[in-house]
Every structure is written in C-alpha cells, then in structure tokens.
FIKOLZA-1660 file (N, C-alpha, C; in steps of 0.1 Angstrom, whole numbers, plus 5000, padded with zeros to 4 digits):
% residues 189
   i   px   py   pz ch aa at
   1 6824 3178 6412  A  X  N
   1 6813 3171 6417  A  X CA
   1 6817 3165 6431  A  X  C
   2 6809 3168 6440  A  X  N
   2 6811 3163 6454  A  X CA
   2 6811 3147 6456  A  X  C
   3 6800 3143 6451  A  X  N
   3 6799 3127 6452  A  X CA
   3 6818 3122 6446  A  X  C
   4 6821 3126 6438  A  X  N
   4 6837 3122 6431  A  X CA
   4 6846 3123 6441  A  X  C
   5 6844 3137 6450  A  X  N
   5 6858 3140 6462  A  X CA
   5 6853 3131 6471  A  X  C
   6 6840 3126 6477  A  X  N
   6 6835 3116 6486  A  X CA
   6 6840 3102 6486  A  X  C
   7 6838 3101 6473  A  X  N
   7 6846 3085 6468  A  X CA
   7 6865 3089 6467  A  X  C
   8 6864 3102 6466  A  X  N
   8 6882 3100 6463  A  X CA
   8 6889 3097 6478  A  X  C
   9 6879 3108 6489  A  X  N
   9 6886 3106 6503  A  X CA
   9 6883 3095 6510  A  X  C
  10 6875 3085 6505  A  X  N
  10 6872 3073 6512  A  X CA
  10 6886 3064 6502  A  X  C
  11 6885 3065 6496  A  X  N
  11 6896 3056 6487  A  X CA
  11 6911 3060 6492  A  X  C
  12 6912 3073 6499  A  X  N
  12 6927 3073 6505  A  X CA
  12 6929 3070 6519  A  X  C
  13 6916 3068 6521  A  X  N
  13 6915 3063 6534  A  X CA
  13 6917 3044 6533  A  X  C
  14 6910 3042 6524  A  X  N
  14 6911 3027 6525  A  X CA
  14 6925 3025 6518  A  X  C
  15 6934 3032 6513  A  X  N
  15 6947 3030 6508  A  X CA
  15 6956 3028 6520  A  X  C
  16 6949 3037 6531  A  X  N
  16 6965 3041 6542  A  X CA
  16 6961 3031 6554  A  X  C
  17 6949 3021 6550  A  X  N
  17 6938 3014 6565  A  X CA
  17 6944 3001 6560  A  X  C
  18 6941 2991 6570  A  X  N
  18 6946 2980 6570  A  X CA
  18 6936 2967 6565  A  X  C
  19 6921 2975 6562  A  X  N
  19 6906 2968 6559  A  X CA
  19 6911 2953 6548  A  X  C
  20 6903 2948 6549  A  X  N
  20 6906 2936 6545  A  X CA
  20 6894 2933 6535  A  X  C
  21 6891 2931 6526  A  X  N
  21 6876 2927 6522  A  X CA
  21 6869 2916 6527  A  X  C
  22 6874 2906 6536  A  X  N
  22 6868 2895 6544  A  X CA
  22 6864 2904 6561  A  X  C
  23 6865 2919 6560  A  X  N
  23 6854 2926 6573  A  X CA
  23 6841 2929 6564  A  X  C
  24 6827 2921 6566  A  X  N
  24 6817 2922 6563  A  X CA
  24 6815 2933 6568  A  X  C
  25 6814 2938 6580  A  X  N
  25 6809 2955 6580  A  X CA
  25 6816 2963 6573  A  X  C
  26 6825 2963 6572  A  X  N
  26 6828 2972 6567  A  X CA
  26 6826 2973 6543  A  X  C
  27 6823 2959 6545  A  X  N
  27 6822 2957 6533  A  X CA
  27 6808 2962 6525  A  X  C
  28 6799 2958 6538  A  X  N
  28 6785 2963 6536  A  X CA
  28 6787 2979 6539  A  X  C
  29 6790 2987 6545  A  X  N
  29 6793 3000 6545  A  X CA
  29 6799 3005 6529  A  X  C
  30 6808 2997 6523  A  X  N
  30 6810 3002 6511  A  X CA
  30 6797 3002 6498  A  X  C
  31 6797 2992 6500  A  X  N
  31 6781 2987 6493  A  X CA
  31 6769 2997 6495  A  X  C
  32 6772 3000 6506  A  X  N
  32 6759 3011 6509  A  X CA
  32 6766 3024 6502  A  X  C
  33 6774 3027 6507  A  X  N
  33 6782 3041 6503  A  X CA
  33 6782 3041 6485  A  X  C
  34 6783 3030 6478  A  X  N
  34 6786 3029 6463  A  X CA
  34 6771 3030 6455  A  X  C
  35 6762 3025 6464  A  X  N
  35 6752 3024 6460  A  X CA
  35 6742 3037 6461  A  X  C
  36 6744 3047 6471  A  X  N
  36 6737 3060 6472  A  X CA
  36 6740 3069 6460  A  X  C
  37 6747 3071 6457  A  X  N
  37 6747 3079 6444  A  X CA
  37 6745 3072 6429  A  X  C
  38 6736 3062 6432  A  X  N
  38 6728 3055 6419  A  X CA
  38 6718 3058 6419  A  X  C
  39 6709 3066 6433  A  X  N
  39 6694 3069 6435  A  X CA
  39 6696 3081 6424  A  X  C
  40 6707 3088 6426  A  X  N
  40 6700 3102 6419  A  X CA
  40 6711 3105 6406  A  X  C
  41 6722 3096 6410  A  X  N
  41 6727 3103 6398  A  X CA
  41 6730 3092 6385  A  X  C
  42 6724 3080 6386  A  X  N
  42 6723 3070 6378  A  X CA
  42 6732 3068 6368  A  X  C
  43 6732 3066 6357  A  X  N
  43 6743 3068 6348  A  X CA
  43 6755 3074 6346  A  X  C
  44 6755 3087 6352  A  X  N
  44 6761 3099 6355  A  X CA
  44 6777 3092 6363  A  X  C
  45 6773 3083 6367  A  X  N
  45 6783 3075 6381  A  X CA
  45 6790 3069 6373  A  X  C
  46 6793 3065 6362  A  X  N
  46 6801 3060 6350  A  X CA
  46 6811 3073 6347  A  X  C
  47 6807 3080 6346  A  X  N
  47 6820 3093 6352  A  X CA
  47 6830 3097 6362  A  X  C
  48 6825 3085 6372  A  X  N
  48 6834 3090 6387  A  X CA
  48 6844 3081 6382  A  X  C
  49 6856 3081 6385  A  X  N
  49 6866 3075 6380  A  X CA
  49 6873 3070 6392  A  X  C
  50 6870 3070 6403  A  X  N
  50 6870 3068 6414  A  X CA
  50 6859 3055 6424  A  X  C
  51 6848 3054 6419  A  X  N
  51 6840 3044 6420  A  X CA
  51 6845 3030 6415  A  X  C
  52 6852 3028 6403  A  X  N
  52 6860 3012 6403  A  X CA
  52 6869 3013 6411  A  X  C
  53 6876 3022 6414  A  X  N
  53 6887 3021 6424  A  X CA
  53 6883 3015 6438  A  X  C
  54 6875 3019 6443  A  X  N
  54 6864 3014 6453  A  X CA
  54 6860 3001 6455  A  X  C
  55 6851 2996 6441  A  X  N
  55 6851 2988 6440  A  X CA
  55 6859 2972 6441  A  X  C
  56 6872 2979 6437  A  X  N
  56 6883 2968 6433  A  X CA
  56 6886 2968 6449  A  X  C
  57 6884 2972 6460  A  X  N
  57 6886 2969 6476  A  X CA
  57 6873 2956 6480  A  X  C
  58 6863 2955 6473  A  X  N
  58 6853 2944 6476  A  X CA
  58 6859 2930 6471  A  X  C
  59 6851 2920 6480  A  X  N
  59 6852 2907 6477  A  X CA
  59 6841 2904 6464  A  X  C
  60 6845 2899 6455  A  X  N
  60 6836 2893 6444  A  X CA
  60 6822 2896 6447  A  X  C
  61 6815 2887 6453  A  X  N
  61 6801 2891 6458  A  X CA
  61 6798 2905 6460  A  X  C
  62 6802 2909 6469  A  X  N
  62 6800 2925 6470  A  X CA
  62 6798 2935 6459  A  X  C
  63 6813 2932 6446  A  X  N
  63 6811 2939 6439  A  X CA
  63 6799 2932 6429  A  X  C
  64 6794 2925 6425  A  X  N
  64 6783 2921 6418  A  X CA
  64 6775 2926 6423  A  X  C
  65 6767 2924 6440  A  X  N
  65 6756 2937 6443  A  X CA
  65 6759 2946 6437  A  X  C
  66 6769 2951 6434  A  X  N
  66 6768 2966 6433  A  X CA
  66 6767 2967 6418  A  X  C
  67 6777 2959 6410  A  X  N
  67 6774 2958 6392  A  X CA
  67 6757 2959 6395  A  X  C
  68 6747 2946 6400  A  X  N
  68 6735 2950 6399  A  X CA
  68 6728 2959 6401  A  X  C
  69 6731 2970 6408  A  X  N
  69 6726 2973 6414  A  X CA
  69 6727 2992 6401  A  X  C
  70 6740 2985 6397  A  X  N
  70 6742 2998 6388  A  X CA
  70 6732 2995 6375  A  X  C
  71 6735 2982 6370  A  X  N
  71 6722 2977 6360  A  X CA
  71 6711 2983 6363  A  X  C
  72 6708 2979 6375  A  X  N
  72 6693 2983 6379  A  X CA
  72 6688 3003 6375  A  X  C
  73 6697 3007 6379  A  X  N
  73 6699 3022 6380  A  X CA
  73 6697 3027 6364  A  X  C
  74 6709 3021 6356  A  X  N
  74 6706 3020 6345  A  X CA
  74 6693 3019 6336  A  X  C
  75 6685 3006 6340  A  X  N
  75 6673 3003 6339  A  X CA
  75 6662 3014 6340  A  X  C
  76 6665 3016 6350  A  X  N
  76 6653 3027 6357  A  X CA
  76 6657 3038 6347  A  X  C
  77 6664 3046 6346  A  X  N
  77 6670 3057 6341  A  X CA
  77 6670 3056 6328  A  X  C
  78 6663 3044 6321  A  X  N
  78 6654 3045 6305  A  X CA
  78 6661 3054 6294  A  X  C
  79 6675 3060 6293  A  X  N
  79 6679 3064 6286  A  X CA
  79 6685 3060 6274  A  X  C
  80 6690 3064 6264  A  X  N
  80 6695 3053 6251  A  X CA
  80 6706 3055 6257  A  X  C
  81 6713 3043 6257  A  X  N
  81 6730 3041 6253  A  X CA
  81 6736 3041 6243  A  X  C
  82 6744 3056 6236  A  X  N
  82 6746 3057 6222  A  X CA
  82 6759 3059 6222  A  X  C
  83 6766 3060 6234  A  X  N
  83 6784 3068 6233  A  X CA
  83 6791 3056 6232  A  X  C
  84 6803 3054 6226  A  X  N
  84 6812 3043 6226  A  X CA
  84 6815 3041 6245  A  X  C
  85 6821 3052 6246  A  X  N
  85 6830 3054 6258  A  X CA
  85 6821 3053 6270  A  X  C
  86 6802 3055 6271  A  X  N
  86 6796 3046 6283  A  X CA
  86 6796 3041 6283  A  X  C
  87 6796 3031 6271  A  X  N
  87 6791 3011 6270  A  X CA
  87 6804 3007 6276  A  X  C
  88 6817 3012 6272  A  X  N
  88 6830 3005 6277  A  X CA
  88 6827 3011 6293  A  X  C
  89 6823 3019 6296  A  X  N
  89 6827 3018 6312  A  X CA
  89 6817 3009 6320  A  X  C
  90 6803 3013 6308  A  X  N
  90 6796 3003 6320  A  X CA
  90 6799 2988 6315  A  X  C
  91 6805 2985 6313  A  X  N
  91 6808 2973 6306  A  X CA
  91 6818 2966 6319  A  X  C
  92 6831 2977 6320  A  X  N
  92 6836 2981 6335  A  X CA
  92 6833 2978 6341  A  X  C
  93 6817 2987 6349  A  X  N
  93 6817 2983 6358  A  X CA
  93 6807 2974 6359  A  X  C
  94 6807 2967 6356  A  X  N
  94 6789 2955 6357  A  X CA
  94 6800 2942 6348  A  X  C
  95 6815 2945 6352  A  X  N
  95 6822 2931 6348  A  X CA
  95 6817 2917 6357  A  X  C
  96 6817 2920 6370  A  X  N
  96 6813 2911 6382  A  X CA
  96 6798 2904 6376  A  X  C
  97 6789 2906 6367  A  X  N
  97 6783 2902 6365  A  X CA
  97 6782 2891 6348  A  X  C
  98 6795 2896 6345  A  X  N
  98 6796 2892 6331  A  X CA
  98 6805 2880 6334  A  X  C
  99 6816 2875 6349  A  X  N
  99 6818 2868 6346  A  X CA
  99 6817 2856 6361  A  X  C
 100 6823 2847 6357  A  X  N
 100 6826 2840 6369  A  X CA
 100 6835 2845 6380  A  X  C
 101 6829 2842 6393  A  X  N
 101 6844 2844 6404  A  X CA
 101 6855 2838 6405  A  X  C
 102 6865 2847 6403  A  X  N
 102 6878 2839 6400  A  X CA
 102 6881 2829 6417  A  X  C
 103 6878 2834 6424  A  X  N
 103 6880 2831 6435  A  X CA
 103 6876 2819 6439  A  X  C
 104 6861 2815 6430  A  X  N
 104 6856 2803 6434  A  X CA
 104 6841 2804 6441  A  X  C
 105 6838 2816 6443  A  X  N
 105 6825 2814 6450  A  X CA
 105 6814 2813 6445  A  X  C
 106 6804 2810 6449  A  X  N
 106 6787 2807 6442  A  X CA
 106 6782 2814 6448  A  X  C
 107 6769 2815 6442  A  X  N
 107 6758 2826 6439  A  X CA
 107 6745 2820 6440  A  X  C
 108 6740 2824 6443  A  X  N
 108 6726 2816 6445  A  X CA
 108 6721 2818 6432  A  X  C
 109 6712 2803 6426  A  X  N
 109 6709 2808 6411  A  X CA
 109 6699 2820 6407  A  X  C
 110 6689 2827 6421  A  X  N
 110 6683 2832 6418  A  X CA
 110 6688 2848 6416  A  X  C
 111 6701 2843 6420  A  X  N
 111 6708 2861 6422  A  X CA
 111 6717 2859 6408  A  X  C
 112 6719 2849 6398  A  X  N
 112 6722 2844 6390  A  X CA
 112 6718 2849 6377  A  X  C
 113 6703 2844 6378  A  X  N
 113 6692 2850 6370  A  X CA
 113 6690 2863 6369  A  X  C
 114 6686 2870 6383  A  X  N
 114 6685 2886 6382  A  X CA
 114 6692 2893 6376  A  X  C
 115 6709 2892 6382  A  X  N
 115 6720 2897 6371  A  X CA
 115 6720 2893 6359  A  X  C
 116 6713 2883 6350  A  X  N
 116 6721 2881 6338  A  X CA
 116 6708 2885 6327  A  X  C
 117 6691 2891 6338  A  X  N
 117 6680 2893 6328  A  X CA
 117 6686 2908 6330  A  X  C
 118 6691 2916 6342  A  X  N
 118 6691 2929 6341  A  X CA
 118 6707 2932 6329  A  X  C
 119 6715 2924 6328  A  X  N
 119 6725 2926 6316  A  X CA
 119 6720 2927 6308  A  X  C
 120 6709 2918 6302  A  X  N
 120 6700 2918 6288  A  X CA
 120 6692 2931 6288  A  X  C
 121 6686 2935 6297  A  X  N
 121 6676 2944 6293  A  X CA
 121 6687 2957 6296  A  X  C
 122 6697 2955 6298  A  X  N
 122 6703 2967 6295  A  X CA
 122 6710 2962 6277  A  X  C
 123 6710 2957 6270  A  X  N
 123 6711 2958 6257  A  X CA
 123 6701 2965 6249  A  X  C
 124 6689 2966 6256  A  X  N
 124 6673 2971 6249  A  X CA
 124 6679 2984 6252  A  X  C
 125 6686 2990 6257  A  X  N
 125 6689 3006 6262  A  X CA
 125 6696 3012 6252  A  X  C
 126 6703 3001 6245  A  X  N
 126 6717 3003 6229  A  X CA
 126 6707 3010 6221  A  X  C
 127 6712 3020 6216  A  X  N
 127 6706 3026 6205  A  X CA
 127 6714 3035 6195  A  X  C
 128 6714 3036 6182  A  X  N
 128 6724 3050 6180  A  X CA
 128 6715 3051 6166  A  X  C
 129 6702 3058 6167  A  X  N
 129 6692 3063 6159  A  X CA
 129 6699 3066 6145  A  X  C
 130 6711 3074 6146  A  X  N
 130 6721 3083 6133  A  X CA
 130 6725 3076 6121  A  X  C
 131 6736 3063 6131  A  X  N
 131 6747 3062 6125  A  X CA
 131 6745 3043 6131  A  X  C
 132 6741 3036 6120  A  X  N
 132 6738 3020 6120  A  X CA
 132 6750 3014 6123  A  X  C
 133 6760 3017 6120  A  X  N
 133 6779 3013 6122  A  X CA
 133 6780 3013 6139  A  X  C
 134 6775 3028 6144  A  X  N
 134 6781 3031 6153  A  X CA
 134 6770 3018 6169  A  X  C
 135 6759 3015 6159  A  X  N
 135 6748 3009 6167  A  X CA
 135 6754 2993 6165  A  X  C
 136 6759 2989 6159  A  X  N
 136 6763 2978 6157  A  X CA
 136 6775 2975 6164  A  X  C
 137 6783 2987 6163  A  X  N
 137 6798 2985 6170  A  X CA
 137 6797 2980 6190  A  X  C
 138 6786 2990 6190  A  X  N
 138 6780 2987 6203  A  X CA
 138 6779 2977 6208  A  X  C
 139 6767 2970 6199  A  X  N
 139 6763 2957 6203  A  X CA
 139 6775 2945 6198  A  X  C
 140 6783 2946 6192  A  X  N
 140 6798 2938 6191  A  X CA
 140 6805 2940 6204  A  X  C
 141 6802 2951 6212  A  X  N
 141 6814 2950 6223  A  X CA
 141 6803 2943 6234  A  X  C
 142 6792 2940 6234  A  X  N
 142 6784 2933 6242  A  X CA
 142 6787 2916 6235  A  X  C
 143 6786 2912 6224  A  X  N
 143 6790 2903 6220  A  X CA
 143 6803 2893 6227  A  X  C
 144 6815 2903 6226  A  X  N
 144 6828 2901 6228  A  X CA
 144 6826 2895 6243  A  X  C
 145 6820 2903 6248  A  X  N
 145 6820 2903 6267  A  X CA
 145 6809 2889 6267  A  X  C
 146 6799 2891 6258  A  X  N
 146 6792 2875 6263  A  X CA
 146 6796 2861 6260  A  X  C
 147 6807 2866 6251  A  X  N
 147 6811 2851 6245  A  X CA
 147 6819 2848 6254  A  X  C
 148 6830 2857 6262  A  X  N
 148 6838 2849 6274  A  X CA
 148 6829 2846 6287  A  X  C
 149 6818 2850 6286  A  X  N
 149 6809 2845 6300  A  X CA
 149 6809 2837 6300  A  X  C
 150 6808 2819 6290  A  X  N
 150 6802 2809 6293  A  X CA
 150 6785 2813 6290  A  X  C
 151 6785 2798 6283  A  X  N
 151 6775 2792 6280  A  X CA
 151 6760 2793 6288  A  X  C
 152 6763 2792 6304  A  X  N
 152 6753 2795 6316  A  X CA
 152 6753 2808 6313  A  X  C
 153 6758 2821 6306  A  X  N
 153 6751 2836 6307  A  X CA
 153 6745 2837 6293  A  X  C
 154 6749 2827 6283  A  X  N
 154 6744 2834 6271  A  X CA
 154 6729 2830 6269  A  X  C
 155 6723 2816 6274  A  X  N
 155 6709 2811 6276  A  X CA
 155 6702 2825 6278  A  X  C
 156 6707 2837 6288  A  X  N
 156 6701 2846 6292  A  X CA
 156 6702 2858 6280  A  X  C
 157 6715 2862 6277  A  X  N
 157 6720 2877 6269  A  X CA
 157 6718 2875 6253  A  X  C
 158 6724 2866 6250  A  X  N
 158 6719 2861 6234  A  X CA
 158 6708 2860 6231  A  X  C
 159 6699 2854 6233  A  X  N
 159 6684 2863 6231  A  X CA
 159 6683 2877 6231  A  X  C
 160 6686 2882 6237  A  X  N
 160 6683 2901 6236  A  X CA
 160 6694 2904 6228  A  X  C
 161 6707 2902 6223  A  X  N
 161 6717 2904 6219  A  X CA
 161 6708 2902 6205  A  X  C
 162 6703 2888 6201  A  X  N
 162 6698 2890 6185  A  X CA
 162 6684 2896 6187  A  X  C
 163 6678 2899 6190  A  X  N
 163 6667 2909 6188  A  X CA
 163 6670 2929 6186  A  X  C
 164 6678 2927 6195  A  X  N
 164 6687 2940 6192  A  X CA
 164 6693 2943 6174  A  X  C
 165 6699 2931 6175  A  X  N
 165 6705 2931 6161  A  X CA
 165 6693 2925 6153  A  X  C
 166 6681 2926 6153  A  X  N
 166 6673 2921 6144  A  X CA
 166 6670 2941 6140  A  X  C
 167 6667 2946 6153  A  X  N
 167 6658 2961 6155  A  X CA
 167 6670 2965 6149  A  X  C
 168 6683 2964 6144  A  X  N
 168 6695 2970 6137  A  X CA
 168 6693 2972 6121  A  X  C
 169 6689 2956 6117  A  X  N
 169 6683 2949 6106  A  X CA
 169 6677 2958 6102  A  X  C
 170 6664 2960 6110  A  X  N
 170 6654 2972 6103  A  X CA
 170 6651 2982 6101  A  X  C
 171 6663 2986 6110  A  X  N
 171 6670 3000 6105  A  X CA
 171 6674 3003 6098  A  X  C
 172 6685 2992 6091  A  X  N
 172 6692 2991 6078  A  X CA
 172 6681 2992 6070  A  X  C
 173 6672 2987 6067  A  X  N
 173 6661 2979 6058  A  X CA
 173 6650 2993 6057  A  X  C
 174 6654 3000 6067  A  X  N
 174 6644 3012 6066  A  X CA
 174 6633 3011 6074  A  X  C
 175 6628 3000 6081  A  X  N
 175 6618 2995 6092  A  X CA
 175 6621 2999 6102  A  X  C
 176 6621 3011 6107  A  X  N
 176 6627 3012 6114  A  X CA
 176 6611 3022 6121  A  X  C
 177 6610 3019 6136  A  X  N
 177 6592 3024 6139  A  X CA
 177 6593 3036 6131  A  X  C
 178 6598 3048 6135  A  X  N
 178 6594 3064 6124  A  X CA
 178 6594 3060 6109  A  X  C
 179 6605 3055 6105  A  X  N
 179 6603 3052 6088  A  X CA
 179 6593 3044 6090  A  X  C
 180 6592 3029 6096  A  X  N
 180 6581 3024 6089  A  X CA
 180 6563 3030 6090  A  X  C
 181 6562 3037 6096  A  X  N
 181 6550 3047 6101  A  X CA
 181 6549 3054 6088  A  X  C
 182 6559 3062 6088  A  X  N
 182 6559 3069 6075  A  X CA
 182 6555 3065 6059  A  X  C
 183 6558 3050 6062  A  X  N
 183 6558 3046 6047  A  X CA
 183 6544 3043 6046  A  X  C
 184 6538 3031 6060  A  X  N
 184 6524 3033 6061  A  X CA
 184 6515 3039 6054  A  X  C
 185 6519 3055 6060  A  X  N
 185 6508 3067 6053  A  X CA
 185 6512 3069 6039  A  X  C
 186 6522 3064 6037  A  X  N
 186 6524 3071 6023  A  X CA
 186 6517 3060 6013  A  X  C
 187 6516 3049 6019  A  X  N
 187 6509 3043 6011  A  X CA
 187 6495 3041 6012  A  X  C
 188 6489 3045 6025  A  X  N
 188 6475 3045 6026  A  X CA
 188 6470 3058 6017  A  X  C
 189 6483 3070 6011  A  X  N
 189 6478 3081 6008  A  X CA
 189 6476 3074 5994  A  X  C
% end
C-alpha cells in the first residue's frame, strides 16, 4: 500500500529532522497529511502501522484532531466493529480523546463534547451478530478505557456503553431485531 510507504518516508524523515512539535506549521502539515487518507481509506488506516508513529511526533492537541477526526471517518464508514484486534487499535488510536492531557492543556468544552459524542456513537458500530461473548468482550474493552477517563467523559460514553449492552441483553434473550421479527410472524401465523 502506498499510503503505508508515504507515512513510512515521512516518519524517517521526521526521525533524522530536528522538528519540534511546538512548529505549528509544520504540525498542521502533519494533521493534514494524517488526515487525507481517512477520506478514502477510512478504517482501513488502522492497518498502517506507521500512522501512530506519526502521530506520537504531535503535541496533544494535534493528535486529538486527528483521534477525531479518525472517529469521524469511522462514523461515516457505518461499518460493524466485530474484530478484537480493530477495537484495540482503534482504541490506539482515538487514545487522545479517551484521556486527559498529560501535559496540562485544555480544550475548549465544545471540542470536548464533539470528541466524547463521536467516542459514543462509535460504540453503536460494536457488533458481533455470531458470537454474544465475543460482542461483549468488545464492549468490556470500551468499559476498561472509559473508567480511566474520569467522570467528565463517562456523563457522555456510559449512556451508549449501557444501551449497547442492553442491544447485547436482547440478543442473549433472543430479541434480537431478525429473531424478534421472526417470532412476530410466527405468532401472528
């Protein structure tokens, strides 16, 4: 994949340079550069293994645009989240949004908000139709990550966290939209 060698030769470039993450140009150049291959290849970018590396050259801020921006991508891209091994990377990379800056800086609360409804509605994405263990295990490792956020992120994620595990419930229970449709007719029959 080209996008992968693009991010690899910028990252040996920023290995051998002297860039600092307090050069705003050049920090917004990364930001842009991280963020073009979310237009088309959306989820897919959880495979570059080279893109956290990148990221770990931003200042806090920076990389939160970009966690959002990967949520957002995610979002759009309406796919189920069923693999163990996406949830942990996107989990990875959309950390800057799960936690506080160690560093100390603030956020405006409305950029606050944005990130912590787009973490939630990426829970509505959890799904594993098959196997109820493997859907649950999921939403445990969203659990784990919301409980170290503090109090100010769970107002937001714990709501969608138990509605998720309610749509789990009813799966267990057999309520589940196809089964319960089914039972419907069998009983209107």
């Amino acid at each position: 994949m080209y996008v992968n060698q693009i991010l690899d030769s910028c990252n040996q470039i920023l290995k051998s340079t002297k860039i600092h993450n307090s050069d705003n140009a050049s920090m917004k150049l990364l930001v842009r550069l991280l963020s073009i291959p979310l237009d088309t290849l959306s989820i897919q970018v959880l495979k570059m293994h080279h893109y956290p590396t990148l990221m770990d050259y931003m200042k806090f801020s920076n990389k939160r645009t970009v966690a959002l921006r990967i949520c957002k991508a995610v979002i759009k891209n309406n796919k189920k989240l069923n693999s163990q091994r996406t949830v942990e990377q996107l989990l990875d990379f959309i950390k800057p949004l799960l936690s506080d800056d160690s560093e100390g800086g603030k956020e405006e609360p409305y950029e606050f908000e944005e990130g912590q409804e787009a973490v939630a509605r990426i829970l509505h994405l959890l799904y594993h139709r098959t196997d109820n263990s493997a859907y649950f295990e999921l939403l445990m490792k969203f659990k784990k990550v919301f409980a170290k956020g503090g109090i100010k992120r769970q107002k937001y994620t714990t709501p969608a966290l138990i509605f998720a595990l309610i749509r789990l419930s009813q799966a267990i229970n057999g309520r589940d939209m196809g089964l319960q449709s089914e039972l419907d007719q069998q009983i209107e029959a």
